[in-house]
C-alpha positions as a printed NumPy array, in Angstrom:
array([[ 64.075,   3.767,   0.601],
       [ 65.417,   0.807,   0.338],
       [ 66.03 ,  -1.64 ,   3.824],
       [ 70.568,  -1.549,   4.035],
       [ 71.058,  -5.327,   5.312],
       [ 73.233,  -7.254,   7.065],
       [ 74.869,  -9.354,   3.543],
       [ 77.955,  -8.327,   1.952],
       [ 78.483,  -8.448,  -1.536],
       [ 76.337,  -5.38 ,  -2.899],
       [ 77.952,  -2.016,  -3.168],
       [ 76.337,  -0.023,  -1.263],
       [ 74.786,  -2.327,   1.446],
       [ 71.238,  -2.58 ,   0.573],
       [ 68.971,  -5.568,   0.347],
       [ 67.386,  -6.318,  -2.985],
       [ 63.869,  -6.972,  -2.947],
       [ 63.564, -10.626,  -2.346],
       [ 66.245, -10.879,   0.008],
       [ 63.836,  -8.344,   1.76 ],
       [ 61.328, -10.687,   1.921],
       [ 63.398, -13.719,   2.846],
       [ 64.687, -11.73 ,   6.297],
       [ 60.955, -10.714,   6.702],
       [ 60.441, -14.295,   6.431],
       [ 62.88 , -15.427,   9.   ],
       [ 61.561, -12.537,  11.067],
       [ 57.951, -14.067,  10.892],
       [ 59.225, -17.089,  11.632],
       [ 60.904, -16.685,  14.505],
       [ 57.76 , -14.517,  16.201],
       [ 55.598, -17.613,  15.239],
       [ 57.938, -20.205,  17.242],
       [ 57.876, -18.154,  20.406],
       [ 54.469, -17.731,  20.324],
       [ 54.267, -21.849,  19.713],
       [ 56.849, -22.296,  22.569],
       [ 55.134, -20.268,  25.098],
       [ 51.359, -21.521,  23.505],
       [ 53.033, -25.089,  24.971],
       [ 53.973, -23.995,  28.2  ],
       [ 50.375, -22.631,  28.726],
       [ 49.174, -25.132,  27.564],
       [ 50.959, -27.853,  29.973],
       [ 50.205, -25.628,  32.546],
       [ 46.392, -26.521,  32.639],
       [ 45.239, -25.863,  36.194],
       [ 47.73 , -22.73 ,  36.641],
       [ 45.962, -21.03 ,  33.498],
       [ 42.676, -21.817,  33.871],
       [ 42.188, -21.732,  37.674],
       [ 44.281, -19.464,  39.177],
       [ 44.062, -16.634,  35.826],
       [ 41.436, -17.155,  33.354],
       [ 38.562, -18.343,  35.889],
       [ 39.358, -16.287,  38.37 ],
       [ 37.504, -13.112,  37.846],
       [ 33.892, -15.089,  38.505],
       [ 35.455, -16.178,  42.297],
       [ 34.362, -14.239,  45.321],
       [ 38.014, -14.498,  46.598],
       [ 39.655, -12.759,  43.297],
       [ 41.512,  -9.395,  44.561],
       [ 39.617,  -7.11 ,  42.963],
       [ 35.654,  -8.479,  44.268],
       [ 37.615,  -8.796,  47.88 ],
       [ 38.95 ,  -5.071,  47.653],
       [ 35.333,  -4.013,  46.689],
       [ 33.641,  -5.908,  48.963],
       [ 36.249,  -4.566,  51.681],
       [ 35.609,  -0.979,  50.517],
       [ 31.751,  -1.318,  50.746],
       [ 31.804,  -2.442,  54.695],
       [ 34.207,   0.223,  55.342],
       [ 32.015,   2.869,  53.626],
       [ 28.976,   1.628,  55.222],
       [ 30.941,   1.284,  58.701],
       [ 31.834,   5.002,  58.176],
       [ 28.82 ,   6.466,  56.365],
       [ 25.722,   3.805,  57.875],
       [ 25.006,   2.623,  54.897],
       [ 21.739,   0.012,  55.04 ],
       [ 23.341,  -1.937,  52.567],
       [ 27.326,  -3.179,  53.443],
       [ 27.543,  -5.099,  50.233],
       [ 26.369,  -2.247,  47.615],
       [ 29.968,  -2.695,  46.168],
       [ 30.277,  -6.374,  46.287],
       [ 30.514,  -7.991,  42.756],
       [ 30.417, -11.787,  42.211],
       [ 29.551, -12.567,  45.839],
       [ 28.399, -16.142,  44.185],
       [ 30.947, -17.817,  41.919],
       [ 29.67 , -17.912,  38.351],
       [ 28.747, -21.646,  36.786],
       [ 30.181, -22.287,  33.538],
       [ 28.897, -24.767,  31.447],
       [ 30.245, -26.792,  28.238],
       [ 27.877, -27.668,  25.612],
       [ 29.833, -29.914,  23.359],
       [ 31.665, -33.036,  23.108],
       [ 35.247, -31.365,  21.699],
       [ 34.296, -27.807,  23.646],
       [ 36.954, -28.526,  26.74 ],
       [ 40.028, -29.306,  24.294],
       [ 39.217, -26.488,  21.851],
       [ 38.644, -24.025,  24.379],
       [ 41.776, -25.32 ,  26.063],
       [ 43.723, -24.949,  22.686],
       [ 42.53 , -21.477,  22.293],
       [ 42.929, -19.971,  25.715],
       [ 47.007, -21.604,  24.976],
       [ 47.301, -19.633,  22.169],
       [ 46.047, -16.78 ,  23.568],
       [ 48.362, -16.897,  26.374],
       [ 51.103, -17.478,  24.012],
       [ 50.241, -13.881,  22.177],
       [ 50.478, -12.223,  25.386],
       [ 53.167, -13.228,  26.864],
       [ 55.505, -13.525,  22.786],
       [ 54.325,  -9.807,  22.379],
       [ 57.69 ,  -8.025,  23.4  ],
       [ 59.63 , -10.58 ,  21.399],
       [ 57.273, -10.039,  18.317],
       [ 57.59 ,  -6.093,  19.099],
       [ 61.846,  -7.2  ,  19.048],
       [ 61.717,  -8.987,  15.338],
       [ 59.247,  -6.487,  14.13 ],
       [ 61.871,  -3.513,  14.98 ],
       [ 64.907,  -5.893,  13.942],
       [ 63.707,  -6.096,  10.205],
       [ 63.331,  -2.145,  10.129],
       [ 66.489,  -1.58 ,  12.042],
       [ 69.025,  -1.34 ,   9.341],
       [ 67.221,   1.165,   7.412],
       [ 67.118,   3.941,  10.322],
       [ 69.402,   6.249,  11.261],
       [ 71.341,   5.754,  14.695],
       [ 69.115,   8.262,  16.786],
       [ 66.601,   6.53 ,  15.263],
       [ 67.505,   3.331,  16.212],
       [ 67.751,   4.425,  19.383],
       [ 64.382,   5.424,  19.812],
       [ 63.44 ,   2.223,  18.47 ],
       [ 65.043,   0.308,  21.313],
       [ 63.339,   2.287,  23.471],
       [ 59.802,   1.8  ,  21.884],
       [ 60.479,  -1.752,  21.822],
       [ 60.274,  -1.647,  25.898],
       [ 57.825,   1.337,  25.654],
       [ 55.445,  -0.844,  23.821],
       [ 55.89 ,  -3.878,  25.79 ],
       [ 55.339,  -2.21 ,  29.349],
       [ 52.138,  -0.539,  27.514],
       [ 50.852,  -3.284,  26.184],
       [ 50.915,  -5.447,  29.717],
       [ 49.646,  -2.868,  31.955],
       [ 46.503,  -2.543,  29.503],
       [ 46.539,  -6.57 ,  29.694],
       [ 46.516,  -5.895,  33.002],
       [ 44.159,  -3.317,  33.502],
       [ 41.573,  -5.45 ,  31.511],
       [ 41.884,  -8.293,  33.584],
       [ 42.367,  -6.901,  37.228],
       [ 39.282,  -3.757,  36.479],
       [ 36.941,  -4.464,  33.696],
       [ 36.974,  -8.166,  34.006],
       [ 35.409,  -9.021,  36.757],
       [ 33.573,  -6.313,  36.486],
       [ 31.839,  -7.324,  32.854],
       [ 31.458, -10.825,  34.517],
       [ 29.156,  -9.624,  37.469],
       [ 27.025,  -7.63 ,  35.488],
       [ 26.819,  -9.833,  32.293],
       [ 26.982, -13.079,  34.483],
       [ 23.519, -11.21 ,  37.089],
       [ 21.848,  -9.215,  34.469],
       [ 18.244, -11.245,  33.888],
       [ 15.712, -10.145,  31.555],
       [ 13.018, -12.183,  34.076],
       [ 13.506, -14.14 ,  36.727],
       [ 12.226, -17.091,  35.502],
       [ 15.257, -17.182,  32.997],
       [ 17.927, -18.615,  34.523],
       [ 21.362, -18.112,  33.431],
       [ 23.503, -21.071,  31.757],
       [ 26.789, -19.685,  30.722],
       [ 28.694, -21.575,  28.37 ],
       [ 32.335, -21.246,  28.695],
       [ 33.526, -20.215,  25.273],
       [ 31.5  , -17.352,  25.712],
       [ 32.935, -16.647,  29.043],
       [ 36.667, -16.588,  27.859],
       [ 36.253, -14.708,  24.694],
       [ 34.394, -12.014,  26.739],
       [ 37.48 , -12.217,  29.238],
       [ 40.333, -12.224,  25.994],
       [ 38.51 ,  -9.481,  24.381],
       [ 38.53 ,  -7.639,  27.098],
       [ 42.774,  -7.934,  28.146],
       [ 43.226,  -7.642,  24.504],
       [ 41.763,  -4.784,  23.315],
       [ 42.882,  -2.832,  26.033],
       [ 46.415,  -4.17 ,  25.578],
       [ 46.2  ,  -2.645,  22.006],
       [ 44.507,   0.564,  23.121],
       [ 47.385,   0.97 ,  25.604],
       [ 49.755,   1.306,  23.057],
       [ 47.831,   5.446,  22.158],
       [ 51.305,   6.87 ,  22.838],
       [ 53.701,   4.653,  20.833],
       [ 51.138,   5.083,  17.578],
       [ 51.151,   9.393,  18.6  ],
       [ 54.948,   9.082,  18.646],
       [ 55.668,   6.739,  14.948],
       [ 52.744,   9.156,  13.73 ],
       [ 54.243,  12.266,  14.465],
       [ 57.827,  10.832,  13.686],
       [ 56.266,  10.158,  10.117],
       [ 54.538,  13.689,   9.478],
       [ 50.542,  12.676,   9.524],
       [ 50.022,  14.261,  13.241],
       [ 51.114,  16.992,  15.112],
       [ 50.22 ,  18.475,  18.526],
       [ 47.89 ,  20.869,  17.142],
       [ 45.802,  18.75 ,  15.397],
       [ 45.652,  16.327,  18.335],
       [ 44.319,  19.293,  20.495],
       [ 41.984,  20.769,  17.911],
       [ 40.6  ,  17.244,  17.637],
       [ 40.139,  16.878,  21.364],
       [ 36.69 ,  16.804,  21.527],
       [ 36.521,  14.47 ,  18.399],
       [ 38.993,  11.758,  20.012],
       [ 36.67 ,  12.444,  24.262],
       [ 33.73 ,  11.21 ,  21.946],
       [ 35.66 ,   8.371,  19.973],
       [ 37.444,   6.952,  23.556],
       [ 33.712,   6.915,  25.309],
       [ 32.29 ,   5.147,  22.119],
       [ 35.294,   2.568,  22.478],
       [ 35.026,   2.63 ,  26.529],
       [ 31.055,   1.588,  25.993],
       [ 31.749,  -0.823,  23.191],
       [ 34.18 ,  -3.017,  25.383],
       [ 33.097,  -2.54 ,  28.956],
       [ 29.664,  -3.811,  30.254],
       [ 26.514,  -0.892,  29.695],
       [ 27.049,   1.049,  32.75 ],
       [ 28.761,   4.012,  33.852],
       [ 31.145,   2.73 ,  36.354],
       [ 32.893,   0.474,  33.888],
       [ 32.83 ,   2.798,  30.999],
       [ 34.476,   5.715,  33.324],
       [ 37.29 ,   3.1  ,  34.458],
       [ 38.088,   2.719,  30.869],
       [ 37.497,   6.224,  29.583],
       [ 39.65 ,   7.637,  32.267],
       [ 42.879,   6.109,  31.805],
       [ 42.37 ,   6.695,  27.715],
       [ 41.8  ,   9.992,  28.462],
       [ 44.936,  10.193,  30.128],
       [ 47.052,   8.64 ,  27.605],
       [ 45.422,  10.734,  24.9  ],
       [ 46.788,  13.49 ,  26.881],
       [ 49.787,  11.856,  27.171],
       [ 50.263,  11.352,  23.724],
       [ 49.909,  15.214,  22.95 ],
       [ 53.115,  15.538,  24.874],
       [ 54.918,  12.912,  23.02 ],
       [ 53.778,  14.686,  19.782],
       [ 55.081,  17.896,  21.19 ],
       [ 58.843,  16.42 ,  21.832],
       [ 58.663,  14.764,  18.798],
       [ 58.217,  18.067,  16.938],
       [ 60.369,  20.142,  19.274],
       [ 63.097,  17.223,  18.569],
       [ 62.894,  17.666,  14.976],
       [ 62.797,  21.4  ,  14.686],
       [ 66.127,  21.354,  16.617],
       [ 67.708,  18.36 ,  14.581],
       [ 66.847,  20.667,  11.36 ],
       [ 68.388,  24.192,  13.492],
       [ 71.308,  22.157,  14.286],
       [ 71.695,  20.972,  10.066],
       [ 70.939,  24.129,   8.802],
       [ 73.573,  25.852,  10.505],
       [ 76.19 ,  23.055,   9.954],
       [ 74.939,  23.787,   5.969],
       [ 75.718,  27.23 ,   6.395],
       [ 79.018,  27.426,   8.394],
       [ 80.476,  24.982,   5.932],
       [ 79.535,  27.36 ,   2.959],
       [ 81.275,  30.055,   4.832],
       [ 84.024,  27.545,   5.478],
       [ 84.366,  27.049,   1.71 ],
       [ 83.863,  30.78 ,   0.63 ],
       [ 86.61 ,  31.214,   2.618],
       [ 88.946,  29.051,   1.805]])
């Protein structure tokens, strides 16, 4: 079906085919500049973006090591623990080090960019839903609105989730873990920030489980039945993906695997309004069909 646009001129309203792909251009376009604008601003904001957010994690003093570290002397004050600090993570701030001559610049130009993703994403969720707009129907678009914000909120608290949880958590045991103790461990910092991006990112994306259940069911390849005779399937595929970006060990993989779980669960439910929304939508059509035919075999 063909995209109804926002010219004037054609008959019935519809976009040809390369005026399609001029507004898709525009729509690109302006995604790309606010990424750019807020890539500056991170950029310019050196000491905010490294210090107090991306280098953070390795510090003693980061939220998440302090709340540990508070929750291990309570515990042992309460259960006599012989060790207070069996919680603590990053007790001693990781060293980073930089092994070439452009490596500061680069990695500065990166982490920008990378900030500029993050925080652009509900405005590249807005021009992504503006191009489709026109060719949905009004209760459509209204769901669309609200997916736009669904999305969004999504996609930061998995940001978030990544940074505040499994961060610091992959930096304490990646930053301590020695094969020998005569090998000492030199950590350069490209490798530090793409383990910490990775991290916020892909659980930003995974986040977003429920919008994909909802377009997916809206669309006719899922249904609530298949997502709960594939249960089991999807447990084994979300601790598979909880291992792959979470440090090996249990605690971090259950942190991740939890929530997923949840919003697999979650997603069911979406599925099931979805279809309970459309089986009504057709009740209500069908019997505006039929009391118009009796309307007209009336009359």
């Amino acid at each position: 079906m063909a995209l109804k646009g926002k010219k004037e001129g054609k008959n019935d309203g519809e976009m040809s085919f390369l005026e399609h792909l001029e507004e898709l251009r525009w729509h690109i376009i302006r995604s790309v500049i606010a990424i750019v604008v807020f890539m500056i601003v991170a950029f310019v904001f050196k000491n905010m973006l490294f210090d107090n957010i991306i280098l953070a994690p390795k510090s003693p003093t980061f939220p998440t090591n302090r709340f540990l570290c508070n929750f291990s002397h309570f515990l042992a004050a309460k259960l006599n623990f012989s060790d207070p600090d069996v919680l603590c993570i990053n007790k001693q701030e990781l060293n980073l080090i930089s092994i070439k001559m452009s490596g500061q610049i680069t990695t500065h130009i990166v982490v920008a960019l990378v900030a500029g993703l993050i925080i652009a994403f509900p405005f590249v969720i807005r021009e992504f839903w503006s191009f489709f707009r026109p060719a949905l129907h009004a209760n459509e678009a209204r769901y669309a609105r609200g997916a736009v914000l669904a999305s969004s909120f999504l996609f930061f608290a998995g940001v978030l989730f990544g940074y505040f949880l499994l961060a610091p958590l992959s930096v304490h045991f990646l930053g301590s873990y020695r094969i020998s103790e005569t090998v000492v461990n030199q950590i350069n910092i490209r490798s530090y920030i793409g383990t910490i991006t990775s991290i916020c990112l892909a659980t930003g994306l995974i986040f977003e489980l429920p919008i994909i259940a909802f377009f997916l069911t809206k669309i006719g390849i899922i249904t609530p039945e298949f997502m709960k005779k594939y249960r089991r399937h999807a447990i084994v595929i979300i601790i598979i993906v909880a291992a792959i970006i979470t440090p090996p060990d249990v605690f971090s993989q259950m942190l991740v695997a939890i929530p997923l779980l949840l919003l697999y669960e979650v997603s069911i439910g979406i599925s099931a309004r979805v279809i309970k929304k459309k089986e009504k939508d057709h009740k209500e059509f069908m019997e505006e069909n039929s009391s118009e035919e009796i309307v007209k075999e009336t009359s």
